[in-house]
LONU-88856 format. One record per residue (C-alpha): x negated, y negated, z negated. Coordinates in nm, 4 decimals, padded with zeros to 6 digits. Layout:
REC          X          Y          Z
REC          X          Y          Z
...
This chain:
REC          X          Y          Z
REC    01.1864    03.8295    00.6467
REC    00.9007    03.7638    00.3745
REC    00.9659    03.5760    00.0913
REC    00.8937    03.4752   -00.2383
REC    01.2047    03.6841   -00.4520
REC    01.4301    03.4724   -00.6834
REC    01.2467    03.6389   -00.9587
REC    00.9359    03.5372   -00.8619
REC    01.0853    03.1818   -00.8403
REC    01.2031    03.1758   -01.2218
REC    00.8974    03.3322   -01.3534
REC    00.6747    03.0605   -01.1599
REC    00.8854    02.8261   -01.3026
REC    00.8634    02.9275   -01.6754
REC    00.5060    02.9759   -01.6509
REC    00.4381    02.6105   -01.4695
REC    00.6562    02.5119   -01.8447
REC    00.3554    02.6178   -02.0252
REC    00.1088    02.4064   -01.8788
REC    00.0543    02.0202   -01.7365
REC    00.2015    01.9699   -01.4026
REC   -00.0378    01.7494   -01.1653
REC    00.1188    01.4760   -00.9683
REC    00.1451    01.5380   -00.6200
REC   -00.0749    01.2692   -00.4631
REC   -00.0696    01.1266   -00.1250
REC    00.1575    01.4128   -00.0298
REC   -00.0742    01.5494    00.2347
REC   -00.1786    01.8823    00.1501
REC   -00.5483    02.0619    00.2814
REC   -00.5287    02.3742    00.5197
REC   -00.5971    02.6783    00.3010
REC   -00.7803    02.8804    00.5190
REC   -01.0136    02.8052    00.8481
REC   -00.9114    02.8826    01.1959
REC   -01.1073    03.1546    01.3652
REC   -01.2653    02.9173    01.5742
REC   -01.3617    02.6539    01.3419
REC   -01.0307    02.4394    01.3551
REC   -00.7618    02.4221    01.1432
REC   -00.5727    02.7834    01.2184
REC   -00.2531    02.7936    01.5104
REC    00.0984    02.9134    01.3610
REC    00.1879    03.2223    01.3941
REC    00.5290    03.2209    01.2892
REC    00.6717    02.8787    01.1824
REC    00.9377    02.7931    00.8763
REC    01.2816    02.9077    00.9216
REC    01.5100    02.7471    00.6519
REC    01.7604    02.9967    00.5205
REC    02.1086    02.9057    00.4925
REC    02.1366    03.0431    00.1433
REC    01.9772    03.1563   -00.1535
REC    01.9343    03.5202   -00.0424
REC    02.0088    03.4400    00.3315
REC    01.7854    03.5604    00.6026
REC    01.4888    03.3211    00.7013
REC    01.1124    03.2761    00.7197
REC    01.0509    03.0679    00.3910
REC    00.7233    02.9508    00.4751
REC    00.4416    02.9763    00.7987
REC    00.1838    03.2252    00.8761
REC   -00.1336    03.1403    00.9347
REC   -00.4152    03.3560    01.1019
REC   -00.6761    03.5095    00.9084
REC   -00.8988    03.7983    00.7911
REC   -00.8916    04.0051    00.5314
REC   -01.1212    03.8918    00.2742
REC   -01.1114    03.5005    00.3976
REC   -01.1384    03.2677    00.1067
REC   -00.7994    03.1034    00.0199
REC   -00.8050    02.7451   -00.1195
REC   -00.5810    02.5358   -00.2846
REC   -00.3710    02.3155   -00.0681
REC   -00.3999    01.9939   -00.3488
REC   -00.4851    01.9311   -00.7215
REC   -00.2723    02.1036   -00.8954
REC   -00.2420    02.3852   -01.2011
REC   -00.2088    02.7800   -01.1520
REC    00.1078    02.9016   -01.2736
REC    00.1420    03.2476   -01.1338
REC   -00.1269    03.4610   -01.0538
REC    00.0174    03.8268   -01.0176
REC    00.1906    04.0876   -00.7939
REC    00.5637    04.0307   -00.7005
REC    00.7306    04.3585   -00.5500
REC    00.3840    04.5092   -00.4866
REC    00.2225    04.1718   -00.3427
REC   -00.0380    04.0168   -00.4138
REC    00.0930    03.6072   -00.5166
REC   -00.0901    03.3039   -00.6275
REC    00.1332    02.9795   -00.6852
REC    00.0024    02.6616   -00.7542
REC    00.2139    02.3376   -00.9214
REC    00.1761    02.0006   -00.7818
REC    00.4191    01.8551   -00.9758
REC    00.7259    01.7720   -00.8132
REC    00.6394    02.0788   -00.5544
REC    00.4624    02.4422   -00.5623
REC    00.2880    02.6288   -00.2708
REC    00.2569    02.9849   -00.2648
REC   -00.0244    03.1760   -00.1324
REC    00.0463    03.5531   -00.0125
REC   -00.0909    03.8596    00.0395
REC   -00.4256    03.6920   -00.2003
REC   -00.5795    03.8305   -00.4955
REC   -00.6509    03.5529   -00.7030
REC   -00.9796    03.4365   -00.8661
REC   -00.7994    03.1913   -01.0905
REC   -00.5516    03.2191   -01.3920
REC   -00.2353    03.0905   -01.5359
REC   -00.2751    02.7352   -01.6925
REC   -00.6360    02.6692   -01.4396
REC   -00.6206    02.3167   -01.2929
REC   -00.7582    02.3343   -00.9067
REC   -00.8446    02.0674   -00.6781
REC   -00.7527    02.0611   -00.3351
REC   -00.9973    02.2492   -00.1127
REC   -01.0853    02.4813   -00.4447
REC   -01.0562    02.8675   -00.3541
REC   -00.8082    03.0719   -00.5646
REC   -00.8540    03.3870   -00.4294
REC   -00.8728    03.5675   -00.1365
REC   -00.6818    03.7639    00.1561
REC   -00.6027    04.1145    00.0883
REC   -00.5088    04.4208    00.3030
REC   -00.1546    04.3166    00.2577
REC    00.0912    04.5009    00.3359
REC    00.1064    04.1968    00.5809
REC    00.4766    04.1178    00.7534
REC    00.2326    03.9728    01.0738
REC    00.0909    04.2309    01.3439
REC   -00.2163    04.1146    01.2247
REC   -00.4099    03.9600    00.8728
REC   -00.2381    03.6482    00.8207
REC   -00.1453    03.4293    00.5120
REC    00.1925    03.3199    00.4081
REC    00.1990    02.9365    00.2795
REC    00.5038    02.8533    00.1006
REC    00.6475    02.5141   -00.0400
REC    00.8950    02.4876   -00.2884
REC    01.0948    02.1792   -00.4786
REC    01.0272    02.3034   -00.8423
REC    01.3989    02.0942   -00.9279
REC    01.6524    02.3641   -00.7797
REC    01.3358    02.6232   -00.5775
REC    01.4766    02.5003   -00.2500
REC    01.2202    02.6170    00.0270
REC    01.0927    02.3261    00.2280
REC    00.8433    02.2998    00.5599
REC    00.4354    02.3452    00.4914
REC    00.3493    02.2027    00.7795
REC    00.5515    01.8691    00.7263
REC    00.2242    01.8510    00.4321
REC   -00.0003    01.9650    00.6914
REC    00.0758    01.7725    01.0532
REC   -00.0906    01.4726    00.9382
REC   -00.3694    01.6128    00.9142
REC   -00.6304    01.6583    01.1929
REC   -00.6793    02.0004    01.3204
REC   -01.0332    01.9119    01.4408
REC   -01.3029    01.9451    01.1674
REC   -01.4950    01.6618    01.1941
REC   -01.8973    01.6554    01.1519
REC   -02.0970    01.3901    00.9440
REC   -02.4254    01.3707    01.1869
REC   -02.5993    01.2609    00.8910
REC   -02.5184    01.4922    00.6197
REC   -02.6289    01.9023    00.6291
REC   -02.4811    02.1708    00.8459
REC   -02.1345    02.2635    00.7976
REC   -02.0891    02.6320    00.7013
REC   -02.0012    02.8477    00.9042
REC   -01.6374    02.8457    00.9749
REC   -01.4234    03.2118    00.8760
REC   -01.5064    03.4822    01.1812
REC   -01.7614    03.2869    01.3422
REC   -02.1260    03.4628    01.3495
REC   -02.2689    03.3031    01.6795
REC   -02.3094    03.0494    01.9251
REC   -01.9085    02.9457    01.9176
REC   -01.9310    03.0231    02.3116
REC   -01.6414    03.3095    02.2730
REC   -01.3718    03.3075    02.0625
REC   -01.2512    03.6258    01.8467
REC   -01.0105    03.8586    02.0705
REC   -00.7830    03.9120    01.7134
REC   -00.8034    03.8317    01.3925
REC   -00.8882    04.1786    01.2544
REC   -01.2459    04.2605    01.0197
REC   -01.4883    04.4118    01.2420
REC   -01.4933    04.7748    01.1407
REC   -01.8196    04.8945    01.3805
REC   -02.0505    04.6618    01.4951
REC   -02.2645    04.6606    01.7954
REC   -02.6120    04.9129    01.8293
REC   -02.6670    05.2453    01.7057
REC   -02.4312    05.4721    01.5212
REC   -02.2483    05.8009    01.4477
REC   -01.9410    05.8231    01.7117
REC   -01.6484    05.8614    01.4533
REC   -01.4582    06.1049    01.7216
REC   -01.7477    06.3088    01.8063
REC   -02.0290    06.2812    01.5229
REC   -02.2906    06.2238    01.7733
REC   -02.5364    06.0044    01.7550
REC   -02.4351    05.7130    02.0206
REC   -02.5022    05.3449    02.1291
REC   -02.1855    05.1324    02.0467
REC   -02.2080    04.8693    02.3087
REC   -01.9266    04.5929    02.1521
REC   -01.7630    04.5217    01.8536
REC   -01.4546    04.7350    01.6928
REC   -01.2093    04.5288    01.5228
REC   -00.9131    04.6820    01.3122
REC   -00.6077    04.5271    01.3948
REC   -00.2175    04.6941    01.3585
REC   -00.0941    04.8797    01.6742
REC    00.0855    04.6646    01.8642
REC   -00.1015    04.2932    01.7821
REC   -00.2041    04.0840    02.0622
REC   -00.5386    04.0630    02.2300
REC   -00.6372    03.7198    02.3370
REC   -00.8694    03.6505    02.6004
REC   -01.2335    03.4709    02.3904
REC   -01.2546    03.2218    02.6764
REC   -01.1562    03.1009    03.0205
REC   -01.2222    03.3117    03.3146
REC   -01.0749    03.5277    03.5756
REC   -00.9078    03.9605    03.5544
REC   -01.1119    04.1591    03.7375
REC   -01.0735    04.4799    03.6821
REC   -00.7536    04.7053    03.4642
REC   -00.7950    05.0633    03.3844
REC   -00.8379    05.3738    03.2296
REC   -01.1192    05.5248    03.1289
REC   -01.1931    05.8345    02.9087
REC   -01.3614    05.6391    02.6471
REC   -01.2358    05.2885    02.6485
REC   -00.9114    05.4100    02.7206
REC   -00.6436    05.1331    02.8824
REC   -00.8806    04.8322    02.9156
REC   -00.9234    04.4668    03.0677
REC   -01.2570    04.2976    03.2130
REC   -01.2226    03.9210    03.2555
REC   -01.5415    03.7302    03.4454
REC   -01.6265    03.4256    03.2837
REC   -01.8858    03.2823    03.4978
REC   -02.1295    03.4873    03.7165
REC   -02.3382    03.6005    03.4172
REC   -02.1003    03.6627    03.1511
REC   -01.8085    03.9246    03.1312
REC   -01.5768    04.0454    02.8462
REC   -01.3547    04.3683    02.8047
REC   -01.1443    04.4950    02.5715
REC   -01.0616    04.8454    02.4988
REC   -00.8069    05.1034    02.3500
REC   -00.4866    04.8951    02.4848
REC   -00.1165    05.0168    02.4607
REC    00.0083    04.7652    02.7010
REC   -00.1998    04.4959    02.9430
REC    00.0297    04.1955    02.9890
REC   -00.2075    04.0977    03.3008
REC   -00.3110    04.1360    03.6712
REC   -00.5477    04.1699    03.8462
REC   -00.6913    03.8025    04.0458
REC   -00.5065    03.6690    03.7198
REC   -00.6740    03.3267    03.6031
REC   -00.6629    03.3056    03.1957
REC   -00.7297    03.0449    02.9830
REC   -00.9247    03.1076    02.6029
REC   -00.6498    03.2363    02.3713
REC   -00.4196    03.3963    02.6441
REC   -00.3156    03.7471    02.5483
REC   -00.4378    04.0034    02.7824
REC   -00.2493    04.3108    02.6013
REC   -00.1798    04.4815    02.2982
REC   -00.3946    04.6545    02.0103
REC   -00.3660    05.0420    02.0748
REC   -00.5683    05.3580    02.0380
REC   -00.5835    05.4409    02.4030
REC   -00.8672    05.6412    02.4789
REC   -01.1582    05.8086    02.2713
REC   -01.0235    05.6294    01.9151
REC   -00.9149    05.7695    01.6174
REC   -00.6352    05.4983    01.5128
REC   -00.5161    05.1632    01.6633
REC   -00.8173    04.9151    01.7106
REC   -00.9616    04.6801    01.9377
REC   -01.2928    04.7605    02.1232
REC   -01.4598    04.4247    02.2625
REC   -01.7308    04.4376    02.5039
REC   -01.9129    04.1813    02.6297
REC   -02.1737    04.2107    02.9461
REC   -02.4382    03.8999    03.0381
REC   -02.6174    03.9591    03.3316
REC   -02.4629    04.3028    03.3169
REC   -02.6587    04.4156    03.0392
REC   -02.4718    04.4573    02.6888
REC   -02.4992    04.2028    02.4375
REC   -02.3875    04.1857    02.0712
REC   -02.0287    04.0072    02.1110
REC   -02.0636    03.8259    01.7426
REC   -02.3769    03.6251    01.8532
REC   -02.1422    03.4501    02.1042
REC   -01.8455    03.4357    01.8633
């Protein structure tokens, strides 16, 4: 299971030495990265205390992500280790009586920087990530004896709807989200061939890509990007092992290149519901995720609706 090494631990610690700690506050910490659909993000693994020092656990959460999402500090605090730890990428930040630790995240600050909460210290990297897909691993540690303690017990008070001020300017646009907000992302991979015109990677010919290709590990889970109904499962040589859900009569999404569907057909799905497994089914020249999506039966460019 991931986790910060010993080492890591004692070097944090003699580093924090150098410089000011920052009291810890009001003890609630900020989310460090933005869900995919504008909220705070869903676990994907929770904390597991160990029951020892070197004992097997999950010291820390996982949160879901992209590579190259901004990372921000989860409260004021100072840097005090910015660096690689057994070929990952760390940032830790002291709050005083308590650290977090941000991995896999190359970090845009430096030893001794003070941070507020909300400031970004770096961002996600192409890990080697422990998840099946990008995700960032939040740790919290008691700098007294490095015992590991529970992020979210920081985080639950806080809301995991991102409230609006109606009078103040847009908000930005939240990690992922390039459209309308009517779909939500199938996975939490970087898009790595967008919709329109292009040179087919497998053939060299010059094609029309009619979705989205997101790179995701072999294996991750496809969620559904909203409610609606399974209407058709198959094979095809192109798309491979694929799933088309009807949303209402105009709208329709697929997704492509499965290893595994995990659902029938006549099955009713809610947004979020995993429909089957990243895979390279198909025309595809390593595990992705093709999503398709059809209004009016004519294709559409799926990020303008996510």
């Amino acid at each position: 299971m991931p986790r910060i090494l010993p080492a890591a631990s004692v070097l944090a610690v003699a580093l924090a030495a150098t410089v000011s700690p920052v009291a810890a506050g009001d003890g609630s910490w900020d989310w460090p990265v933005e869900g995919l659909s504008g909220e705070s993000p869903a676990l994907v693994e929770e904390f597991d205390a160990p029951d020892s020092e070197y004992g097997p656990g999950h010291r820390g959460i996982d949160l879901p992500t992209l590579v190259g999402a901004p990372v921000t500090a989860v409260g004021a605090g100072v840097v005090s280790f910015a660096g690689r730890v057994a070929g990952i990428d760390v940032v830790t930040v002291d709050h005083g009586a308590e650290r977090s630790t941000y991995q896999p995240v190359a970090a845009a600050v430096s030893v001794g920087d003070q941070v507020d909460a909300g400031e970004v210290i770096g961002t996600v990297v192409l890990g080697p990530f422990h998840c099946a897909s990008p995700c960032l691993h939040l740790g919290r540690v008691m700098q007294a004896d490095d015992q590991y303690l529970d992020p979210l017990d920081r985080l639950a008070g806080r809301s995991r709807i991102r409230l609006i001020d109606p009078e103040g300017p847009p908000p930005v646009p939240p990690i992922g989200s390039a459209g309308s907000g009517i779909l939500q992302r199938p996975t939490a991979g970087p898009v790595t061939s967008p919709f329109g015109a292009r040179a087919h990677p497998t053939t060299g010919e010059e094609s029309f890509h009619d979705g989205v290709d997101f790179g995701a590990a072999c294996g991750a889970p496809v969620r559904t990007g909203g409610p609606g109904t399974v209407v058709s499962i198959g094979r095809s040589g192109a798309l491979g092992l694929h799933v088309v859900i009807r949303h209402d009569d105009n709208l329709e999404t697929s997704y492509g290149h499965l290893s595994e569907a995990l659902v029938d057909i006549g099955d009713t799905v809610d947004a979020a519901t995993v429909v089957g497994k990243v895979g390279s089914t198909g025309l595809s020249t390593g595990c992705h995720l093709h999503f398709g999506v059809r209004q009016a039966g004519e294709p559409v460019d799926p990020l303008t609706l996510v």
